[in-house]
PAVOGU-831015 format. One record per residue (C-alpha): x, y, z; residue in one letter; residue number from 1. Coordinates in Angstrom, 3 decimals, m for minus. Each point is the difference from the previous one (the first is absolute). Example, Ala and Ser with C-alpha at 12.3 -4.5 7.8 and 13.67 -1.06 7.14 Angstrom:
! PAVOGU-831015
px/py/pz/aa/i
12.300/m4.500/7.800/A/1
1.370/3.440/m0.660/S/2
//
This chain:
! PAVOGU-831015
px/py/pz/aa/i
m9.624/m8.291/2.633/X/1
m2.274/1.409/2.032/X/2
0.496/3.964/m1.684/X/3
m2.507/m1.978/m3.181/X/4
m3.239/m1.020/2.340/X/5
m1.786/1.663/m2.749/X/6
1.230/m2.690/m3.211/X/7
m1.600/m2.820/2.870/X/8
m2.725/2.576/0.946/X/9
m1.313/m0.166/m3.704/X/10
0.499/m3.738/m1.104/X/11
m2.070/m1.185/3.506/X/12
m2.673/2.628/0.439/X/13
m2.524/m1.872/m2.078/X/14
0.811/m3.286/1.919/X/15
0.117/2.219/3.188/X/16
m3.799/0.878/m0.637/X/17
m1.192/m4.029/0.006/X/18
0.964/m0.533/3.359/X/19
m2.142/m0.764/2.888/X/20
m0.024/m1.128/3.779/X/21
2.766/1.952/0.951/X/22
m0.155/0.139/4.086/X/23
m1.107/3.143/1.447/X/24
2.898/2.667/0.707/X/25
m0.199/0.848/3.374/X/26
m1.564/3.223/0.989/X/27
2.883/0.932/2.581/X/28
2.868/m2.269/1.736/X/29
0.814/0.627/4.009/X/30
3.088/0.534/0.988/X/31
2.161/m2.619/0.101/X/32
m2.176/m2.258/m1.373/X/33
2.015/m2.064/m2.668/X/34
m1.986/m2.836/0.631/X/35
m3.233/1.355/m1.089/X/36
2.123/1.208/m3.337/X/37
1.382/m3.655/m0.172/X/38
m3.816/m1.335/0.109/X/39
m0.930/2.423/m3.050/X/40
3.402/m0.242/m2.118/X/41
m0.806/m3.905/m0.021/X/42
m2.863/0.344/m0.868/X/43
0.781/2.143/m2.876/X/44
3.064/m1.770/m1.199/X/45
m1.443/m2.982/m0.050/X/46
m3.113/1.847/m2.149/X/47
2.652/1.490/m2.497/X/48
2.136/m3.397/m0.536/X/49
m2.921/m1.712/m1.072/X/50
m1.165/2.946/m2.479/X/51
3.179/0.162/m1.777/X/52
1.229/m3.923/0.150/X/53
2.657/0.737/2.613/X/54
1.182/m3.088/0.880/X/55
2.840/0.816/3.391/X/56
0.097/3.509/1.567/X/57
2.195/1.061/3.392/X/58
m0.464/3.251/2.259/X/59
1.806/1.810/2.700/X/60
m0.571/2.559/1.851/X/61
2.731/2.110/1.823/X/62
m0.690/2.475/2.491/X/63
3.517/1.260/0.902/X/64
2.462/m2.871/1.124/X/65
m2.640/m2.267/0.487/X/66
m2.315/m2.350/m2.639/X/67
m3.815/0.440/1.041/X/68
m1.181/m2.483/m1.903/X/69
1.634/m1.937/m3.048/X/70
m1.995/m2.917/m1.412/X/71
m0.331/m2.299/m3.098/X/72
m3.131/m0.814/m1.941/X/73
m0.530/m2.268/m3.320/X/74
2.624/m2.760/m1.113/X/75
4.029/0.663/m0.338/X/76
m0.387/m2.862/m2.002/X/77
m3.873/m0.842/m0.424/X/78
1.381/m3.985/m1.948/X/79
1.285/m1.135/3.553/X/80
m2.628/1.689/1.937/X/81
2.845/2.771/1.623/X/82
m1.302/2.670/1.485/X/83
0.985/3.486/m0.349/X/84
1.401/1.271/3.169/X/85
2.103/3.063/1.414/X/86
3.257/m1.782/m0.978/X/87
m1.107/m1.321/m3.286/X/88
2.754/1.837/m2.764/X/89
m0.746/2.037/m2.753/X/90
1.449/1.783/m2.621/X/91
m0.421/2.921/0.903/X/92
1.439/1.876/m3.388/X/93
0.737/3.985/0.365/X/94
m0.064/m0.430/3.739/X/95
2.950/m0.670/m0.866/X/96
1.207/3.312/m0.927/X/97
0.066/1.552/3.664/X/98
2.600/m2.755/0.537/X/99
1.972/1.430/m2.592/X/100
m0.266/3.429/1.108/X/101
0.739/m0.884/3.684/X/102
3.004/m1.721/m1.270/X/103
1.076/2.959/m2.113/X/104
m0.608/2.201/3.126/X/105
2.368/m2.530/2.024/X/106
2.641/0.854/m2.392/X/107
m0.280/3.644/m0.009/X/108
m0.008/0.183/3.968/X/109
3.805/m2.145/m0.878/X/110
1.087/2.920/m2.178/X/111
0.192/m2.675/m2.411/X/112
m3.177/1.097/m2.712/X/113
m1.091/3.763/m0.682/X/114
m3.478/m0.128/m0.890/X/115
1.033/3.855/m1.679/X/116
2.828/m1.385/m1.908/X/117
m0.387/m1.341/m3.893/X/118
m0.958/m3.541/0.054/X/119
2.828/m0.746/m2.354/X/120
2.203/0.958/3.036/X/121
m0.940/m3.778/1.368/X/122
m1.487/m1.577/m3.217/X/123
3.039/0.838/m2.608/X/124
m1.292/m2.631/m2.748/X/125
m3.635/2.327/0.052/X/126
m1.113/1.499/m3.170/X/127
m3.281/0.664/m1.879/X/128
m0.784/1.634/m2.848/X/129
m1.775/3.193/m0.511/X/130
m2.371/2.292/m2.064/X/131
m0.079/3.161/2.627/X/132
2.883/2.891/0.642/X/133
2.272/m1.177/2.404/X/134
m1.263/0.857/3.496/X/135
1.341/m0.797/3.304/X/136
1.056/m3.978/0.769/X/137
m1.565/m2.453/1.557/X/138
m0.110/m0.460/3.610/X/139
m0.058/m2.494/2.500/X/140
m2.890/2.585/1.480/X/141
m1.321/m0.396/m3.514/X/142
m0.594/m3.665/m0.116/X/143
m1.490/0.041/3.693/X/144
m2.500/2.612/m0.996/X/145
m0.956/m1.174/m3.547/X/146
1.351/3.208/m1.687/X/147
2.726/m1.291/m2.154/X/148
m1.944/m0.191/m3.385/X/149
1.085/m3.438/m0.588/X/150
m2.624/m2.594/m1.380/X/151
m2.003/m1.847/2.045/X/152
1.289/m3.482/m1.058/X/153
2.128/m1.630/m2.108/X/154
m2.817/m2.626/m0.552/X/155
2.342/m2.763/m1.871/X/156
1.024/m2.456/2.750/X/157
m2.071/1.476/2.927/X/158
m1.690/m2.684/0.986/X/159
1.441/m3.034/m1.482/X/160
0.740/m3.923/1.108/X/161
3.908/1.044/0.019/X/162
0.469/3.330/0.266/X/163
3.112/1.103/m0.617/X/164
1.496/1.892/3.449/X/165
m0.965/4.004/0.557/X/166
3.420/1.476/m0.809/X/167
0.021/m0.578/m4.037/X/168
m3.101/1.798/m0.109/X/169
2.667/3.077/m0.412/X/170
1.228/m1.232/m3.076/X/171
m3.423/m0.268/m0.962/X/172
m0.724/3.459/0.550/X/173
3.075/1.197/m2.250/X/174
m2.275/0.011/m3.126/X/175
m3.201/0.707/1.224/X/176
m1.944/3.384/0.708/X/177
m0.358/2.302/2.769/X/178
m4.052/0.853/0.442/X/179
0.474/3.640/1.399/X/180
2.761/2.343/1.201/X/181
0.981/m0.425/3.582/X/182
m2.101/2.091/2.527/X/183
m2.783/0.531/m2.835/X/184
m2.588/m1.685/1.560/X/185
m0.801/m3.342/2.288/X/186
0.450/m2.966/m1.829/X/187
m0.383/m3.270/1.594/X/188
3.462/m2.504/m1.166/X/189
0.537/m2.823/1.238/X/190
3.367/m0.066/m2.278/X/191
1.236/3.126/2.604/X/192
m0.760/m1.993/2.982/X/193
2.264/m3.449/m1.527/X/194
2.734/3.212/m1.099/X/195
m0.245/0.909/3.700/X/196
0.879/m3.850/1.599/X/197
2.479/m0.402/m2.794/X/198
1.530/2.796/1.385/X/199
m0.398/m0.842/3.622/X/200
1.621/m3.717/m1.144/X/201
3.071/2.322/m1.546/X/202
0.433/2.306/3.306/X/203
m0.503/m2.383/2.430/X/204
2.132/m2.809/m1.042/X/205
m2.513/m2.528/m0.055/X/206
m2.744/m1.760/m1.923/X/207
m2.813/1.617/0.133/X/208
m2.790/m2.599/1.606/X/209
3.294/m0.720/2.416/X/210
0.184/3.851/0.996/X/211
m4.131/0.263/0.707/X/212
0.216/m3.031/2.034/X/213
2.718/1.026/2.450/X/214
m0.311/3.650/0.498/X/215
m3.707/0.688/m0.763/X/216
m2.303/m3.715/0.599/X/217
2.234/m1.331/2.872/X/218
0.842/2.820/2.360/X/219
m4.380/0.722/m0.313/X/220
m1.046/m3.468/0.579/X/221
m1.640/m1.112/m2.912/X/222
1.592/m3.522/0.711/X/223
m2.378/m1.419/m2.788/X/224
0.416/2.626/m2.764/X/225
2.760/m0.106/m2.955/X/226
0.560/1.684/m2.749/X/227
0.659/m2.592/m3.497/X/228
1.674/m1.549/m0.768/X/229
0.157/m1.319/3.456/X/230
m2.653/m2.333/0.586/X/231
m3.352/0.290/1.956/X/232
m0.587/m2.299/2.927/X/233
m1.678/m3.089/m2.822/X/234
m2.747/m0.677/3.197/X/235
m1.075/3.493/0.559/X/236
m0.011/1.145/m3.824/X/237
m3.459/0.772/m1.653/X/238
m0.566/m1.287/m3.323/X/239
m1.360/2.402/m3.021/X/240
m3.774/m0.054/m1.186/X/241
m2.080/1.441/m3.060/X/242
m3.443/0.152/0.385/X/243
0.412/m2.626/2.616/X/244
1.866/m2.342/m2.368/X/245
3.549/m1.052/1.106/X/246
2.480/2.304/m2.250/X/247
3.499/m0.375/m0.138/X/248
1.695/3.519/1.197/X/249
3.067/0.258/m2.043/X/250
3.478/1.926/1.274/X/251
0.222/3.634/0.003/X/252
4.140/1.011/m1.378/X/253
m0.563/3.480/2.236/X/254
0.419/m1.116/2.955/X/255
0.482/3.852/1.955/X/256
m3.174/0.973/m1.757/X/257
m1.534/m2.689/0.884/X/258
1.619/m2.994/1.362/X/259
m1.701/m0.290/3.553/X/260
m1.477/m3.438/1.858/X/261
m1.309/0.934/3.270/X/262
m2.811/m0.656/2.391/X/263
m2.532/3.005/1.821/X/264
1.729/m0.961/2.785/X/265
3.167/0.806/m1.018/X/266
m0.651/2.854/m1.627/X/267
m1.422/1.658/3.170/X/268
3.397/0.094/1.503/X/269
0.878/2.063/m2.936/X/270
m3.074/2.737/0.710/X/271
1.080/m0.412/3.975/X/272
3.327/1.033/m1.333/X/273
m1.311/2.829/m1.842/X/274
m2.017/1.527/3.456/X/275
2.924/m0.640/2.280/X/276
1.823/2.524/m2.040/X/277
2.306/m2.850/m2.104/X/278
0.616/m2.646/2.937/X/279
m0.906/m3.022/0.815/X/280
0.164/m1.049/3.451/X/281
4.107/1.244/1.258/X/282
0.871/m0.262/m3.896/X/283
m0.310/3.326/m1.813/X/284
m0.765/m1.065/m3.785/X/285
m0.089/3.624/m1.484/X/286
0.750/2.911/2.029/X/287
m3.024/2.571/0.290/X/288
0.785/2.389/m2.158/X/289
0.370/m2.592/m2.741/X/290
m3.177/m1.287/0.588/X/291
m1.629/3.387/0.507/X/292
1.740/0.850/m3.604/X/293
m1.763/m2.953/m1.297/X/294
m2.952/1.493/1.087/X/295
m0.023/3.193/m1.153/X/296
m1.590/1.297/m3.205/X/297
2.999/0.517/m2.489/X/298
m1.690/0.973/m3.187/X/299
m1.955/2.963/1.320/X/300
1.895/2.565/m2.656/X/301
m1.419/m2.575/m3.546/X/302
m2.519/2.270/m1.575/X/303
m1.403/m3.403/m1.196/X/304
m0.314/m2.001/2.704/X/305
m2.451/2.893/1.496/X/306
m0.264/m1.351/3.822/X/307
0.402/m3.266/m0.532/X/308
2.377/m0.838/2.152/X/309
3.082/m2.782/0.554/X/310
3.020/m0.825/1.983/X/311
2.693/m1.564/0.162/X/312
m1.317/m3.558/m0.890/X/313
m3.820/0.436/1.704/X/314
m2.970/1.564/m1.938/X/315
m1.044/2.509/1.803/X/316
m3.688/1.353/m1.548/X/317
m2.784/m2.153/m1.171/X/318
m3.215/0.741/m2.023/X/319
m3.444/m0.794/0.699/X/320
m1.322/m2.797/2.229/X/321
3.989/m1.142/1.446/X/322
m0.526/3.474/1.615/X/323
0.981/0.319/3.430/X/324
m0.959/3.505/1.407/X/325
0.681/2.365/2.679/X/326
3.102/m2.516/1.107/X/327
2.743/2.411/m0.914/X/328
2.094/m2.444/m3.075/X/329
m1.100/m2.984/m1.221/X/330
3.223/m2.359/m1.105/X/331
m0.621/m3.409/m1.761/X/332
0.839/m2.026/m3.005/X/333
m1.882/m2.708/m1.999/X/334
1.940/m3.044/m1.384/X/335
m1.550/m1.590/m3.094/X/336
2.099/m3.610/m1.690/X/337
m1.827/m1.831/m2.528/X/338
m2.739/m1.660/2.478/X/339
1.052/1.418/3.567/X/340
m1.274/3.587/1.367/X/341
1.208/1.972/2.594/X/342
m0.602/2.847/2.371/X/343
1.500/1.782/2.274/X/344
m1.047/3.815/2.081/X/345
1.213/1.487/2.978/X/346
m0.654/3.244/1.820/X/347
2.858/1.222/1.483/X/348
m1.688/2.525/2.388/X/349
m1.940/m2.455/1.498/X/350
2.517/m3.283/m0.343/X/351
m2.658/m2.393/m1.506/X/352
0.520/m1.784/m3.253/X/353
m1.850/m3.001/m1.639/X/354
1.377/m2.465/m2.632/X/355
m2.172/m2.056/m2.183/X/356
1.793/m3.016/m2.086/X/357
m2.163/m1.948/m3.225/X/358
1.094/m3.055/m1.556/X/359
m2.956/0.467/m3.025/X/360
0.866/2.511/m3.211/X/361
m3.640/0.728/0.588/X/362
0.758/1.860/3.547/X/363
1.044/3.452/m1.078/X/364
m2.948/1.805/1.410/X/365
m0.705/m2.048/2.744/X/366
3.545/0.729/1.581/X/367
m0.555/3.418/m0.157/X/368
m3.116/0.458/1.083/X/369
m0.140/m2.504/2.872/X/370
3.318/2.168/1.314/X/371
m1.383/2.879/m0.322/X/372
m3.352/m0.643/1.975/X/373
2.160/m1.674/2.538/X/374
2.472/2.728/0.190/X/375
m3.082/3.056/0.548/X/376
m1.582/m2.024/2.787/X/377
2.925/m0.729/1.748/X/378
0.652/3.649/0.250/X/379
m3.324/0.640/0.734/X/380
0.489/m2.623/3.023/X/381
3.322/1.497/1.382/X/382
m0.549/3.904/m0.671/X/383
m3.360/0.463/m0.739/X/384
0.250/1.041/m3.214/X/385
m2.762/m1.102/m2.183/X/386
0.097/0.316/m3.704/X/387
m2.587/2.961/m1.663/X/388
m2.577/m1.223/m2.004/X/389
m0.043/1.403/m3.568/X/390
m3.270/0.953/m1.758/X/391
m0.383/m0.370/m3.603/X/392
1.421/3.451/m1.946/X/393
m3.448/1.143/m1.371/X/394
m0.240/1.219/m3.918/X/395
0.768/3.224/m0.793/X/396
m3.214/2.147/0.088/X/397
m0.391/1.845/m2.621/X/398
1.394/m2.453/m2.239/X/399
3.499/1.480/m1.858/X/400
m0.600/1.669/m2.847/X/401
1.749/m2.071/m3.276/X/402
3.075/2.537/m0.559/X/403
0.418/m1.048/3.731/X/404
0.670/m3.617/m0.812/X/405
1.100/0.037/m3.598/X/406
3.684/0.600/1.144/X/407
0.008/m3.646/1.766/X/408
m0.893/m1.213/m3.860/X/409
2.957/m1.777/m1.534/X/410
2.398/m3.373/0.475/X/411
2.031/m0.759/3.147/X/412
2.955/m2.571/0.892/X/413
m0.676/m0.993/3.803/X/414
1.388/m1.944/1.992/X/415
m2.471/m2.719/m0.802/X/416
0.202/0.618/m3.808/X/417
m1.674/1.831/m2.535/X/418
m2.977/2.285/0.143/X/419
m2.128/1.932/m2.012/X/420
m2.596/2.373/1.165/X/421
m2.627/1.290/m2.011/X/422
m3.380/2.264/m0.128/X/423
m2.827/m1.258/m0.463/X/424
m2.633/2.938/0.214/X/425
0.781/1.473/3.174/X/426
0.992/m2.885/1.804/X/427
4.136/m1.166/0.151/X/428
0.453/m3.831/m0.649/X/429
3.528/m1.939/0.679/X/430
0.703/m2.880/m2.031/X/431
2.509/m2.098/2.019/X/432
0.833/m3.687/1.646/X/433
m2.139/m0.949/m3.015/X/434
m2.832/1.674/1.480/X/435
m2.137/3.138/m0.419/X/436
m0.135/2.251/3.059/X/437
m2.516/3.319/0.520/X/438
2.102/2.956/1.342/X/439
m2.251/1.904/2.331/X/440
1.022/3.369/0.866/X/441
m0.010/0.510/4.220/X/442
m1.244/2.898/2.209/X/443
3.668/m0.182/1.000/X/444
0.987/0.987/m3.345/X/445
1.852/m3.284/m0.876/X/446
m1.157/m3.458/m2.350/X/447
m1.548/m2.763/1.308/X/448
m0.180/m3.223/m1.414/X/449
m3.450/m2.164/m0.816/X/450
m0.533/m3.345/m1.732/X/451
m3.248/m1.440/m1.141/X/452
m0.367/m3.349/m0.809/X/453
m1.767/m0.118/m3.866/X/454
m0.647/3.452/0.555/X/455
m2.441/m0.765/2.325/X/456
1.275/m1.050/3.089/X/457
1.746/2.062/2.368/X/458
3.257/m1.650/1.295/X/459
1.508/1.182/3.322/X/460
3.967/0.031/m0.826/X/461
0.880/0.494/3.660/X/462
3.233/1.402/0.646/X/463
0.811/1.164/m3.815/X/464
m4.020/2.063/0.500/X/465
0.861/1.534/2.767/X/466
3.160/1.605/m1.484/X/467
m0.111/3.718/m1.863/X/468
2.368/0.484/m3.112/X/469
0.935/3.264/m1.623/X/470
2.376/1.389/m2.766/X/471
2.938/2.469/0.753/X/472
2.735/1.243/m0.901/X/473
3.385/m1.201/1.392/X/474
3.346/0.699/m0.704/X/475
m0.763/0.453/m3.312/X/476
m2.093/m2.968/m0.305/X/477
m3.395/m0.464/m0.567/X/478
m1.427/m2.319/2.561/X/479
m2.879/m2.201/1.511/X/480
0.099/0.373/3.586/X/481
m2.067/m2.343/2.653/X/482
m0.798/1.086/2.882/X/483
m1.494/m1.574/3.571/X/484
m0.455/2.828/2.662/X/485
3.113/1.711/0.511/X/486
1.950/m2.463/m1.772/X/487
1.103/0.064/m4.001/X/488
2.089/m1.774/m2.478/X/489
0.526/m0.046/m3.486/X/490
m1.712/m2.638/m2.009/X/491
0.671/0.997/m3.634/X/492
0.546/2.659/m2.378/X/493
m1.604/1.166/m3.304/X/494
1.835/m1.164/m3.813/X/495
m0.309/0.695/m3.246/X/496
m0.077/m2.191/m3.044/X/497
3.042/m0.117/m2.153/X/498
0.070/1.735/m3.265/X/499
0.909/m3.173/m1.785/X/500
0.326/m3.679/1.480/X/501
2.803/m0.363/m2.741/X/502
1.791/m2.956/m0.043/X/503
m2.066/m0.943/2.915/X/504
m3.160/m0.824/m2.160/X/505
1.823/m2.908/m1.900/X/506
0.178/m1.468/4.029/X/507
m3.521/m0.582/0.615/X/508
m1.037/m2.919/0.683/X/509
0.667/m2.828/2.769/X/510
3.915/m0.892/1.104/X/511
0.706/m2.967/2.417/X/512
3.135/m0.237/2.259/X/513
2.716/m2.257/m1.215/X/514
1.919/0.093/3.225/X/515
m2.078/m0.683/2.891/X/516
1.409/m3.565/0.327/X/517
m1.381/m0.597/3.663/X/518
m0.713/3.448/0.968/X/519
m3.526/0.883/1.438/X/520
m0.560/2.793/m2.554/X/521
m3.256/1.195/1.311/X/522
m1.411/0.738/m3.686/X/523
m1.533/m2.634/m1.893/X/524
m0.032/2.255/m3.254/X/525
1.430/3.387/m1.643/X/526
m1.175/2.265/m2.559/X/527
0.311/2.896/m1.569/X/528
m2.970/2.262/m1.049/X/529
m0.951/3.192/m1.350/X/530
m3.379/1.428/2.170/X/531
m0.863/3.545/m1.451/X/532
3.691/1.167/m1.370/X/533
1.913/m1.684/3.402/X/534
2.529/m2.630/0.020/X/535
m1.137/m2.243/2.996/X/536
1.356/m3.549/0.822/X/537
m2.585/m2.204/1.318/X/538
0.373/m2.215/2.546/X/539
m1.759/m3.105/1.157/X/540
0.932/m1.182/3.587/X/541
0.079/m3.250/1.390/X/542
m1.806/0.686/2.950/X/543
m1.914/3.424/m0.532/X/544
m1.306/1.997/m2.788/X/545
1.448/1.136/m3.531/X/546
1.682/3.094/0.808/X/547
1.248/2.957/m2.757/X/548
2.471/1.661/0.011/X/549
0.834/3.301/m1.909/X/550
3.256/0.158/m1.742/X/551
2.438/3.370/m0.838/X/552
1.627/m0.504/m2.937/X/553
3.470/0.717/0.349/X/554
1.589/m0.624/m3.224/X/555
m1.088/m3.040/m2.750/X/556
1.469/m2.490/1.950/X/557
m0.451/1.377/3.502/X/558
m3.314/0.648/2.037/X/559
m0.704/0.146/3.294/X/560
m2.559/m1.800/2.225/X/561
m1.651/3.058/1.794/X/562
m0.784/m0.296/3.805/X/563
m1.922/2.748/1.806/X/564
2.121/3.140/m1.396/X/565
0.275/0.285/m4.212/X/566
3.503/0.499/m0.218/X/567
1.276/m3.611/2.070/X/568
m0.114/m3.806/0.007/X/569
1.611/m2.467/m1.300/X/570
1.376/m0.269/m3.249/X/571
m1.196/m2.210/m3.078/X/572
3.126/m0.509/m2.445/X/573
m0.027/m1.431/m3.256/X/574
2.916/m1.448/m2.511/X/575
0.592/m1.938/m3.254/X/576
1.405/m3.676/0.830/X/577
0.825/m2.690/m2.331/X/578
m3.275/m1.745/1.073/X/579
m2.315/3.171/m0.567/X/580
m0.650/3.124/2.214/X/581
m0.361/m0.404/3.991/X/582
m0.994/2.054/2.400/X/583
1.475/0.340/3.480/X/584
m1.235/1.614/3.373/X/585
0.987/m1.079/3.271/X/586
2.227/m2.735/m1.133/X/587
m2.840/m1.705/m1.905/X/588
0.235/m0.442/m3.488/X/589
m3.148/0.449/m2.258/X/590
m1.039/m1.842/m3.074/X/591
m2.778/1.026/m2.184/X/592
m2.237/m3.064/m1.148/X/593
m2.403/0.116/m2.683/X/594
m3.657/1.066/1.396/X/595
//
């Protein structure tokens, strides 16, 4: 999801720094000239596949009802010598969600679905348990916006060789955790999003994929696209690569979060749909003011979410370099499976969108930025509107003083794991991503972010240097804050050690699953350590760095798995069995081996 750039801006900006023989950016674009952006965009996709092993990649871009230019480039299938092309199919993964929500949005226009009303009101069999005071229920409006509280996955049986169909995952649900109160904070589930379509499938009538196709993928034209279990067109279907190797891409069981095959061609008739106001040629899809709702920011009164903004479905803020300014609101979503990437923007005020499609699990930066630089020079082309060019935030001069910067001293849960910043002298260092970072105070009276290599070579992070952070108070919580011109979001907040790991201490040590069967589990190893009086699991991904994560300890048997806020994540419970103790989050049950 596109609202953490910075957990990709971290783990990259070292490799981000080796790259060379990038084509020139363009100095301006005349009007109208999308071919002169289709010579350059070429150029540079065909630059960034080959620096990050992207083996298939697809573009489109949509100015209004019309495609300007959509194009293929690499292999669909690079064994029988396919090329990509603008009708090659991809998973497109949370692309799918704006499906979900249109459908939802169908509904309500029918009477039939209240996005206001208490999910339960359509979903009787939904239940979850809960550690916070009872607040208001879940929404409909809830699950579109990512404000429900509810986890992020239920990992067991996500991706899986026979996944079991969406609806159980409500009976799954029934003994696990909710991560945060509703309407705390965003907090990106793709469990709310399958609760949504299950939902949909319950109002409407009909099976979900069945529903999508006719009333949302027929009536726009996307003759090619389904939504799985119905099957892709076999000839037009990309395969799945890793690091250029053939992988095998395994089937997602959330299919409304993330259920979505579809060409850039395809999806431009959902973007035309989107600037005509919700119809597609004489057949109105949404009315206007549903897609105008779907467009507006709805979580402007969270303290937490400061203005970083959503809708109904569509992100609506980004950070950093997928910064589109002085274009009124930027709308898009990114789509990440196991190896495919996606990205999607549009700007509604000026009707031109772009997709990018990936078939490579090493693509998640390239999507973004090739969209991105295609999506500021096509605006330049049709409105003149050329992107400012940001100079470097100099150091603050005079330097702070050290009761300026000791309050930033002190551990942190973020929303890429744990931190720890520290003084050393009168400089601030962050220990993070398994790296050491220098925190150099600003003229602009925020933290900026420097890496040397060894100590002794100076590192240009891109995107995550050019980005200020800051501590503040909110809501009662003590917070890291990033922040990119005008724009901010909250990336962590500060924790303390327990007094006493407790029980906890006699966990230590390294667990294995015992359940994955054929699940992709994404972790090749678990621990638990103590680091300095915390309780952090560690975590060693299959395709990216370890990761830690700080743990809350609940009770003896409970903790939770701490995401960007202290008090919220998912929970870690423990219990006696006749075959020892195991350990449970997100479905998956832990065994602790001998180290």
């Amino acid at each position: 999801m596109k609202s953490r750039h910075l957990i990709a801006a971290a783990s990259v900006a070292l490799l981000l720094a080796a790259c060379g023989g990038a084509p020139p950016r363009p100095d301006s674009v005349a009007r109208n000239d999308y071919d002169g952006i289709k010579t350059y965009v070429s150029q540079l996709i065909r630059h960034e596949m080959n620096e990050s092993q992207v083996t298939g990649l697809s573009i489109a871009l949509v100015d209004d009802q019309r495609i300007v230019w959509a194009e293929g480039f690499g292999y669909a299938d690079k064994e029988r010598k396919q090329p990509a092309s603008a009708q090659t199919i991809y998973r497109v993964g949370s692309i799918s969600k704006l499906f979900t929500a249109t459908a939802a949005m169908q509904l309500a226009e029918q009477k039939k679905l209240d996005i206001d009303r208490p999910l339960q009101n359509y979903l009787p069999e939904f239940s979850i348990q809960s550690r916070f005071p009872p607040t208001a229920a879940i929404t409909p409006r809830n699950l579109m916006t990512h404000h429900s509280g509810l986890p992020r996955d239920f990992a067991k049986g996500m991706f899986t060789k026979n996944p079991v169909p969406f609806t159980q995952l409500v009976q799954e649900l029934k003994s696990s955790d909710a991560a945060y109160p509703p309407n705390l904070t965003f907090s990106y589930s793709n469990v709310g999003v399958t609760l949504l379509g299950h939902a949909i499938q319950n109002v409407s009538g009909v099976p979900f994929a069945d529903y999508i196709q006719r009333s949302v993928l027929q009536p726009l034209g996307m003759k090619d696209a389904t939504m799985e279990p119905g099957p892709a067109r076999s000839e037009l279907m990309s395969k799945a690569y890793r690091r250029g190797e053939l992988a095998e891409e395994l089937p997602l069981r959330d299919v409304p979060a993330g259920g979505l095959n579809t060409s850039v061609v395809d999806l431009s008739h959902f973007l035309s749909m989107v600037f005509a106001d919700g119809r597609t040629g004489t057949t109105q899809v949404l009315r206007p003011e549903s897609v105008a709702e779907m467009l507006r920011p709805q979580n402007t009164e969270v303290p937490l979410d400061l203005n970083f903004h959503n809708g109904l479905g569509w992100m609506l803020s980004t950070l950093g370099s997928s910064t589109i300014e002085n274009a009124g609101p930027v709308a898009h979503h990114a789509g990440a499976m196991l190896y495919f990437h996606s990205q999607m923007y549009a700007l509604p005020e000026h009707k031109l969108g772009v997709i990018v499609l990936a078939n490579s699990g090493t693509a998640r930066r390239v999507v973004d930025h090739v969209a991105t630089e295609t999506l500021a020079l096509a605006l330049e082309a049709k409105s003149g509107i050329k992107q400012p060019k940001h100079a470097k935030v100099p150091a603050a001069d005079p330097a702070w003083p050290t009761e300026q910067l000791q309050p930033y001293v002190g551990e942190y849960t973020t929303i890429a794991g744990f931190a720890r910043i520290s003084l050393d002298g009168n400089r601030l260092r962050a220990d993070a991503f398994g790296r050491s970072f220098d925190l150099v105070p600003r003229s602009d009276g925020q933290l900026g972010v420097e890496y040397s290599l060894l100590g002794l070579f100076h590192i240009d992070l891109g995107t995550l240097g050019a980005i200020g952070f800051s501590r503040r108070s909110v809501a009662g919580h003590e917070v890291l804050v990033a922040r990119a011109g005008s724009q901010e979001m909250l990336v962590g907040e500060r924790v303390r050690p327990p007094a006493d790991l407790g029980r906890w201490r006699q966990r230590l040590g390294t667990s294995v699953i015992t359940n994955a069967g054929d699940d992709h589990t994404f972790v090749d190893g678990i621990a638990l350590i103590e680091d300095h009086g915390f309780l952090l699991a560690e975590l060693k991904m299959t395709d990216g760095p370890t990761s830690r994560i700080p743990l809350q300890i609940i009770s003896d048997n409970e903790a939770v798995m701490l995401g960007p806020l202290a008090d919220g994540g998912g929970t870690l419970r423990c219990a006696q069995t006749s075959d020892g103790e195991r350990c449970v989050i997100a479905g998956y049950t832990l065994k602790r081996v001998a180290d």
